[in-house]
Every structure is written in structure tokens, then in C-alpha cells.
C-alpha positions as CSV (number, residue, x, y, z in Angstrom):
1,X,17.9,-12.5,2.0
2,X,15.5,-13.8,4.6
3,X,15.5,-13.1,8.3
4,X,13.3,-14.0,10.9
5,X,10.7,-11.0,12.1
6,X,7.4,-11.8,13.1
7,X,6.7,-8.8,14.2
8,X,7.2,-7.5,10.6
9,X,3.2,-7.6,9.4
10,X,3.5,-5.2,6.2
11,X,4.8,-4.8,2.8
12,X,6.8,-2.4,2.1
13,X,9.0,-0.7,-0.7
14,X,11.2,2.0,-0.7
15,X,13.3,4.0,-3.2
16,X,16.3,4.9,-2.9
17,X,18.9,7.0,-5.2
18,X,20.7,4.0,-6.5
19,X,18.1,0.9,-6.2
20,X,14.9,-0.1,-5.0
21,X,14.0,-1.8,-1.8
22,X,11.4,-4.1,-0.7
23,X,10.7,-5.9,2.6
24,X,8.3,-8.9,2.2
25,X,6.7,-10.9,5.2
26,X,5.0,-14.1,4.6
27,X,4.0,-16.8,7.5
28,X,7.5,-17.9,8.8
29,X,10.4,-14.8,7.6
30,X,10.9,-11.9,5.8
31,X,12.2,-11.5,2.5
32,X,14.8,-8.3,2.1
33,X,15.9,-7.6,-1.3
34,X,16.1,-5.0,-4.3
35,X,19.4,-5.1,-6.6
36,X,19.0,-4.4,-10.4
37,X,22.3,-4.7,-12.4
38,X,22.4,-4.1,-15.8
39,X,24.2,-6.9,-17.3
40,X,24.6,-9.1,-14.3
41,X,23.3,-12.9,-14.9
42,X,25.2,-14.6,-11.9
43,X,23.0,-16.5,-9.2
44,X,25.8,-16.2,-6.7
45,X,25.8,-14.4,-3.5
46,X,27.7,-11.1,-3.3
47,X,28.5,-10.0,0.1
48,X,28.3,-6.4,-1.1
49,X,24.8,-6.6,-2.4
50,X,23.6,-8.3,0.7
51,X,25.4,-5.4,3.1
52,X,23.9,-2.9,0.5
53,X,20.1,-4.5,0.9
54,X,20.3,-4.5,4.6
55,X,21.9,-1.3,5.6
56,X,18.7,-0.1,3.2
57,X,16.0,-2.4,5.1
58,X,17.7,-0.9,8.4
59,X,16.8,2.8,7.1
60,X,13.0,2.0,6.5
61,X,12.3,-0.4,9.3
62,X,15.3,0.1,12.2
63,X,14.3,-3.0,14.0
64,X,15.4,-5.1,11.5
65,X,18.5,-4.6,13.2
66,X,16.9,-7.6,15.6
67,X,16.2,-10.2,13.3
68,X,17.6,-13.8,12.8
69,X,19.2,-14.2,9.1
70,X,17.9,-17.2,7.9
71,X,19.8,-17.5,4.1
72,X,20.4,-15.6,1.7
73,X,18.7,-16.0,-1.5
74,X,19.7,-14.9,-5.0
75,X,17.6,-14.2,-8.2
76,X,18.5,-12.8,-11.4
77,X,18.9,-9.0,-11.3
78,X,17.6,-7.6,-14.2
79,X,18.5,-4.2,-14.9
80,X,17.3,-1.6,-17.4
81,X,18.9,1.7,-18.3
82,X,15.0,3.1,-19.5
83,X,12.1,1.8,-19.3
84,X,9.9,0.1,-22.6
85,X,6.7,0.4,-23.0
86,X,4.7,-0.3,-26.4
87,X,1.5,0.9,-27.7
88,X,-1.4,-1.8,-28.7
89,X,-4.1,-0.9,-30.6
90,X,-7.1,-3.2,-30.6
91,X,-9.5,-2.8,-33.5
92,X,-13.3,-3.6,-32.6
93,X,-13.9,-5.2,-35.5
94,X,-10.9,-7.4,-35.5
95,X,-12.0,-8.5,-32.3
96,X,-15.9,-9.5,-33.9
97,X,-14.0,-11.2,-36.7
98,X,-12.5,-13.6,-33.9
99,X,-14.0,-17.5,-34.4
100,X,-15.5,-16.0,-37.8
């Protein structure tokens, strides 16, 4: 979601048992967010989501409670039950045979 908080001048991202939270300034708003369902591909709005992320944003930054909403915003909320990560090895002489 956005709101309108000029007074809000820093990033900031916050975990939390079920999700992780992020406030975002820019120039003219602040973007609140931080869902991650596993499975879930819809780009609509879900009242439940948006009272979940700003009852959140309202724990780390109480003034919040003061802003204008502006919109609300929806992105695809990718969602992993572990994380993946992969080993790469780079050989150094694979790299000189580059362009060879």
C-alpha cells in the first residue's frame, strides 16, 4: 500500500513470526508492504493482507497511524517453504580459455 508520510525519512524492515515487513519512503509516499504466499499468483487486493501489513507497519513506526492511504498496490507474492541456494565453481583456467 502507499500512504502519505513525509515525515517518514528511512527505510526500514522488520521481521515478524509469520512475514516480513518493509516501509519504503521515496519523494512523494511511503510504500508499506511484506506478504509471501506460497502458491498465491493473484494480483488482486485482499483486505486481509492490507489490515495484516498495516497493523505490522503500526508496531515498528506508531505514527503511521497518521498517514493519508493513497492506493493500494499489489505484486506477486512469492513464497518459499526453504530457501535455495547453489554452489558455482569457477575454474581459473576456464576463465583464460574465454575468447581463446
Amino acid at each position: 500500500m502507499r500512504v502519505r508520510a513525509p515525515w517518514v525519512s528511512q527505510c526500514v524492515f522488520a521481521e515478524f513470526p509469520d512475514e516480513t515487513s518493509y516501509i519504503i519512503p521515496n519523494r512523494e509516499w511511503v510504500v508499506l508492504g511484506g506478504t509471501g504466499q506460497v502458491g498465491n499468483f493473484s494480483s488482486s487486493m485482499a483486505l486481509a493482507d492490507a489490515e495484516k501489513i498495516a497493523g505490522r507497519a503500526l508496531q515498528v513506526v506508531p505514527s503511521l497511524a497518521h498517514a493519508e492511504l493513497l492506493d493500494h498496490w499489489v505484486g506477486l507474492r512469492p513464497g518459499r517453504v526453504r530457501l535455495r541456494l547453489e554452489a558455482e565453481v569457477i575454474s581459473p583456467q576456464g576463465a583464460a580459455q574465454v575468447g581463446s
